[in-house]
MARVOFI-978946 format. One line per field, with one value per residue (C-alpha): x, y, z; residue in one letter. Coordinates in nm, 3 decimals, padded with zeros to 5 digits. Layout:
! MARVOFI-978946
c1: X|... .
c2: Y|... .
c3: Z|... .
res: A|... .
This chain:
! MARVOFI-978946
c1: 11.057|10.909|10.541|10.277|09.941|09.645|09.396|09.236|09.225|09.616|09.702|09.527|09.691|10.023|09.978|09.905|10.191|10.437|10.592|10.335|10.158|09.942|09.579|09.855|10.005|09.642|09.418|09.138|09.313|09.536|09.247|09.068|09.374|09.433|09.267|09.101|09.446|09.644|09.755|09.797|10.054|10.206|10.521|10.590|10.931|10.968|11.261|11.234|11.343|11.231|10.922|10.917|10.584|10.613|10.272|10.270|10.085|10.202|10.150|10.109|10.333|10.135|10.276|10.479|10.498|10.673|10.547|10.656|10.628|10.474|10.332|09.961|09.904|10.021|10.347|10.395|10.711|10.781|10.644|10.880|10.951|11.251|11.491|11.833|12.168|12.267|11.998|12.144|11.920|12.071|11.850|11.565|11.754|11.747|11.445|11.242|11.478|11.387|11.018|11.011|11.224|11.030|10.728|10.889|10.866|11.151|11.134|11.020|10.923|10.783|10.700|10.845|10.668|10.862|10.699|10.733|11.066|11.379|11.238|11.537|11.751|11.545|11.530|11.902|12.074|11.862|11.825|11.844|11.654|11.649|11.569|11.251|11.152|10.988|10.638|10.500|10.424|10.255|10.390|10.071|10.271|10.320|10.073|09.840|09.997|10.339|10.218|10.048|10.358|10.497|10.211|10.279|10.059|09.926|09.789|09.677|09.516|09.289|09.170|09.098|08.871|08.717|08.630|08.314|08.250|08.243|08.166|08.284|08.106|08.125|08.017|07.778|07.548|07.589|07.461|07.803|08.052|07.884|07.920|08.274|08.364|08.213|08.462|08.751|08.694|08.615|08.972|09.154|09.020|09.107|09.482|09.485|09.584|09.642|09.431|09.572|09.481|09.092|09.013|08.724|08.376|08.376|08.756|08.585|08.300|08.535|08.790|08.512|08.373|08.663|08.674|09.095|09.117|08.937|08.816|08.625|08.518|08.552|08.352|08.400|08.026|07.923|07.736|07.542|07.408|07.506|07.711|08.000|08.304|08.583|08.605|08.876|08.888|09.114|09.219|09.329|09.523|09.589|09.574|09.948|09.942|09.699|09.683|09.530|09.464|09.294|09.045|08.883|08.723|08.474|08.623|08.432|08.548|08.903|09.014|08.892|09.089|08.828|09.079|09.334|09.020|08.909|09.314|09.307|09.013|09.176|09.476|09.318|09.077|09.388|09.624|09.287|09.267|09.636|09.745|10.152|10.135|09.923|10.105|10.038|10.246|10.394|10.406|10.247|10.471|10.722|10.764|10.849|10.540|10.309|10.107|10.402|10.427|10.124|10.138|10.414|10.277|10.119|10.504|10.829|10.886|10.972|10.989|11.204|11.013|11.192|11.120|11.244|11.373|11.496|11.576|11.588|11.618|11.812|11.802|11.386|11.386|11.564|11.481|11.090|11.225|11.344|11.021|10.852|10.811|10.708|11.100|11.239|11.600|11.458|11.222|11.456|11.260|11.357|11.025|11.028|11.022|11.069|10.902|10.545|10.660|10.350|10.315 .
c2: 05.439|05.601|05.623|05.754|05.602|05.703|05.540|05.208|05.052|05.032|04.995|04.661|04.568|04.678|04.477|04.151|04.175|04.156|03.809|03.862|04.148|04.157|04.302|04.657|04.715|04.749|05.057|04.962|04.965|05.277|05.499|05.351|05.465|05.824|06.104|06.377|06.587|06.292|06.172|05.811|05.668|05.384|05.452|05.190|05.161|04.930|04.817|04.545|04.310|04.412|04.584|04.808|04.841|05.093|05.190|05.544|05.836|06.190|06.384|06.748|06.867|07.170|07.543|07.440|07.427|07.071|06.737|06.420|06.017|05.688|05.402|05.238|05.102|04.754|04.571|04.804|04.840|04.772|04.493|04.358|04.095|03.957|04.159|03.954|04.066|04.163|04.396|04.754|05.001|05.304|05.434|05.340|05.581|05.835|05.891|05.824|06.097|06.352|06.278|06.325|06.654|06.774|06.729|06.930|06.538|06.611|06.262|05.909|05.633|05.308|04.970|04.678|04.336|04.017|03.857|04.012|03.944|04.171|04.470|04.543|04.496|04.735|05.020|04.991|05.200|05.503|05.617|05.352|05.032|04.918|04.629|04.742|04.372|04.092|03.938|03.582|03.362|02.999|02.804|02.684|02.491|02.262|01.980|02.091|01.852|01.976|02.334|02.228|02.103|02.473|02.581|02.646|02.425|02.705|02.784|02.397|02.459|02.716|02.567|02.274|02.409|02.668|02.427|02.328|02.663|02.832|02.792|03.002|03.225|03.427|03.779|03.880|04.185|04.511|04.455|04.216|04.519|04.714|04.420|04.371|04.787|04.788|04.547|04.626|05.009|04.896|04.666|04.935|05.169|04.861|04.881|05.278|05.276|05.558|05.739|05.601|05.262|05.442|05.422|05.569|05.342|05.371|05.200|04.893|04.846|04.940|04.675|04.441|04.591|04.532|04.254|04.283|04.028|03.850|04.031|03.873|03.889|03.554|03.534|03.323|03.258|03.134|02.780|02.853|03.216|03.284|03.601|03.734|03.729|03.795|03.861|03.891|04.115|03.818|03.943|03.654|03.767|03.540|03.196|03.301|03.549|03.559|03.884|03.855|04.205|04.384|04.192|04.283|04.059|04.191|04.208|03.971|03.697|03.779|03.552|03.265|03.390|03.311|03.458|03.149|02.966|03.221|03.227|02.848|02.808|03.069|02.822|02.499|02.684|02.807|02.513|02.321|02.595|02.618|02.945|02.946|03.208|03.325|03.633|03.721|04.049|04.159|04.366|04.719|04.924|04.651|04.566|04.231|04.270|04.059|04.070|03.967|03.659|03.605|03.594|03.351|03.096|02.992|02.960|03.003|03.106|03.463|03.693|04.016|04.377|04.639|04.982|05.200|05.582|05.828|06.200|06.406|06.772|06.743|07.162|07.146|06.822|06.916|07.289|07.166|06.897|07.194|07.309|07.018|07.131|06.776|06.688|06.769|06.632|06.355|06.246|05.973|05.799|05.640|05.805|05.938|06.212|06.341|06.665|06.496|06.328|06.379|06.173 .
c3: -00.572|-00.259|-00.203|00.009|00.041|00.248|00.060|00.176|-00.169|-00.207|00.142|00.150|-00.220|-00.063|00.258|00.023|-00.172|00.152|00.321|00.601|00.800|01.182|01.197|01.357|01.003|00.830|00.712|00.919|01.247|01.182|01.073|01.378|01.624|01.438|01.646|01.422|01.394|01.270|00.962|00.828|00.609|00.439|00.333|00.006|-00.146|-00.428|-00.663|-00.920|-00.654|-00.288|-00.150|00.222|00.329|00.674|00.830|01.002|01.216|01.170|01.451|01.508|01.765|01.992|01.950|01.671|01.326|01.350|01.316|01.455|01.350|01.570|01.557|01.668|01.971|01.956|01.736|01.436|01.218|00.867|00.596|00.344|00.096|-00.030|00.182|00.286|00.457|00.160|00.022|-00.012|00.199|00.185|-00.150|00.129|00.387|00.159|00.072|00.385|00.535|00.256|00.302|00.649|00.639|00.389|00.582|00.914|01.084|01.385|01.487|01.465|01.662|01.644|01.809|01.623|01.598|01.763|01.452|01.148|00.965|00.891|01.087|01.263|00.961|00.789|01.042|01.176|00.935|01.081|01.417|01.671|01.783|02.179|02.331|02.567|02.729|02.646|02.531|02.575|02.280|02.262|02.021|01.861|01.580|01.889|02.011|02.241|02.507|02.409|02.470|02.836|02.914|02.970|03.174|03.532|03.800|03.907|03.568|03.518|03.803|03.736|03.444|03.546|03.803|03.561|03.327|03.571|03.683|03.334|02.958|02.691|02.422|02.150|02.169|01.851|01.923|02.002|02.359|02.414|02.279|02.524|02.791|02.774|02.742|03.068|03.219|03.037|03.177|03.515|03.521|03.364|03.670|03.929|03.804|03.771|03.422|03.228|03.041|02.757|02.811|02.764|02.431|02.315|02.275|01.901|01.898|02.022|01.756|01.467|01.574|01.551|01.238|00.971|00.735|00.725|01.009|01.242|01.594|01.870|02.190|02.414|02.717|03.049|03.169|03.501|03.438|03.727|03.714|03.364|03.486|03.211|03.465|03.239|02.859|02.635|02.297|02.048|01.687|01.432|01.084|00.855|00.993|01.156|01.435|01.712|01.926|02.295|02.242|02.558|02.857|03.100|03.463|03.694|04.074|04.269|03.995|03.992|04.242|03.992|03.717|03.480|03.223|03.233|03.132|02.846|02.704|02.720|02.537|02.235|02.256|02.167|01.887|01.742|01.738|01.596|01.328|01.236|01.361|01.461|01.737|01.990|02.121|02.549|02.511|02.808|03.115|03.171|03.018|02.882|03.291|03.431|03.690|03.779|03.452|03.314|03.502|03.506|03.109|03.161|03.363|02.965|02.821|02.892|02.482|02.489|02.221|02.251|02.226|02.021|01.968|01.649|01.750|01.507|01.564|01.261|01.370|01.702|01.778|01.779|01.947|02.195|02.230|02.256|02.534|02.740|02.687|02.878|03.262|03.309|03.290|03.629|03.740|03.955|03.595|03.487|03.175|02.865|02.701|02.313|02.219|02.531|02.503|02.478|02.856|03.048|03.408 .
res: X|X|X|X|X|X|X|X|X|X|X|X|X|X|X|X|X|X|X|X|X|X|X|X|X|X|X|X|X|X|X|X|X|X|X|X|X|X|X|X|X|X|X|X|X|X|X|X|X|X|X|X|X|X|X|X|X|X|X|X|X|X|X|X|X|X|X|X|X|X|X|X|X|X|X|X|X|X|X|X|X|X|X|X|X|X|X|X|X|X|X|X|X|X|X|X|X|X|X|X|X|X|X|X|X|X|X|X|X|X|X|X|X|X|X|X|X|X|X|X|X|X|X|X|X|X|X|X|X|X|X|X|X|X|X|X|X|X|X|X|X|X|X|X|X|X|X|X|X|X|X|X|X|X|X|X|X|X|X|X|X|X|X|X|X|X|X|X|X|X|X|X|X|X|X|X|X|X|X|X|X|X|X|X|X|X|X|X|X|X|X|X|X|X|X|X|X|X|X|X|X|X|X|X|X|X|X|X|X|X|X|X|X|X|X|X|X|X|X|X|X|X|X|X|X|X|X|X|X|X|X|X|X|X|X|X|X|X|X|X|X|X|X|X|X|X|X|X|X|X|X|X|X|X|X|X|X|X|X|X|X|X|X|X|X|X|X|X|X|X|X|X|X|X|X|X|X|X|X|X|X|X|X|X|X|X|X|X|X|X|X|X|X|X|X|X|X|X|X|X|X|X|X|X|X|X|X|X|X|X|X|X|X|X|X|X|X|X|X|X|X|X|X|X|X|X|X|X|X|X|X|X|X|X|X|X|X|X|X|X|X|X|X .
């Protein structure tokens, strides 16, 4: 049986009766990431023997009277339990394909989570999953001496001098969301983000305000002037999966990278605590830059990225691509759907 929920009360049952699910797959976060003209969904599909659990956002598409499919920011994808290489999908297939056409959805997309199980066996048998790069996990199920082993001596480096420059804390008030906005815009504008990256102010303090998972704020404090150089925005979901989430470091500090210290500090507390993986992510973009290595001077245990694309209706996808004056011969991009390509 197919089933749409929007309501938080069986979302969160839903999510509880899966093998496993990240702070990205619940209510609280996709209501937080909809913008007023969206629509959020979880798409359940039960039998006697397996459950799907597949968190969405419908999307108007402008000057049309079609509708399109993606994913939060973050590692999305489907929840399941009890699905195997043998489980027959294609009563799943079905009827996610009637539901979108029935609700003029053209296309889908979504991110896919390097550690949730079966989400590429799920998804396969529709549309098509790529390979977009890689993310960097510490293996917290490994001593903490086994996981310092990986780091790079740069990265020992830093933290062993940070440890006598700076202390860690945890942000509480209102004052301290407000603190580490402030840096996380100001890096974002250092880098020349895009204006994606720019979430609104209220995104921050309803992160920190659900009960679903753990969200906090870590701060790297100068011992000496008690200055907050860096900060780092950490989300914890059930004692598995740690998220290093978003950060931010005020310029004049940056040299220091008071960060290393801050990520360190999240490592040990977690392996102490009994979490199994404390996911870096990746490059901008899914790049191998220097965030990217940067990221990797913590681990050399990488994770691949996937992303889940699915066109429905290919005359209105592509008549609305051709559409997009955005797409000029020399734009060569791997961006879906294409006609919302915008740089």
């Amino acid at each position: 049986m197919l089933k749409i929920i929007g309501n938080k009360k069986e979302w969160d049952t839903l999510l509880e009766t899966v093998a496993g699910y990240d702070f990205y797959h619940t209510y609280d976060y996709h209501i937080n990431c909809a913008n007023d003209n969206e629509d959020i969904a979880l798409i359940s599909y039960t039998t006697k023997d397996i459950i799907i659990a597949f968190p969405i956002l419908i999307r108007p598409i402008k000057n049309s009277s079609f509708f399109d499919v993606t994913s939060v920011y973050g590692y999305g994808g489907p929840l399941s339990k009890n699905i195997t290489a043998n489980t027959n999908l294609t009563p799943f297939y079905n009827k996610l394909r009637i539901y979108f056409q029935q609700k003029n959805i053209i296309c889908a997309y979504s991110s896919l989570n390097p550690y949730i199980d079966n989400q590429k066996r799920i998804l396969s048998g529709l549309g098509k999953i790529e390979n977009v790069s890689k993310v960097v996990n510490i293996n917290l199920k490994q001593t903490l001496e086994e996981q310092e082993s990986n780091f790079s001596k740069t990265t020992k480096r830093y933290i062993k001098r940070n440890k006598k420059l700076f202390y860690s804390r945890v942000g509480k008030t209102k004052e301290d969301v407000a603190i580490f906005i402030d840096l996380y815009y100001k890096t974002m504008s250092r880098l020349n983000a895009s204006k994606n990256y720019f979430f609104k102010e209220e995104y921050f303090y309803n992160i920190l305000k659900s009960k679903q998972y753990n969200a906090e704020i870590i701060f790297a404090v100068t011992k000496d002037t008690n200055i907050n150089a860096s900060a780092a925005l950490i989300i914890k979901t059930n004692n598995t999966i740690i998220q290093y989430h978003l950060s931010g470091t005020l310029e004049e500090y940056k040299h220091l990278s008071p960060i290393r210290y801050i990520l360190n500090e999240v490592r040990v507390q977690g392996t102490l605590q009994g979490y199994s993986y404390f996911n870096l992510g990746g490059g901008f973009g899914g790049n191998h830059d220097s965030l990217f290595d940067f990221k990797a001077s913590f681990s050399n245990d990488y994770k691949k990225f996937k992303v889940w694309k699915y066109v429905l209706n290919n005359k209105e996808y592509n008549n609305l691509s051709g559409k997009n004056k955005n797409l000029t011969p020399l734009a060569k991009t791997s961006f879906f759907p294409l006609y919302r390509y915008n740089k």
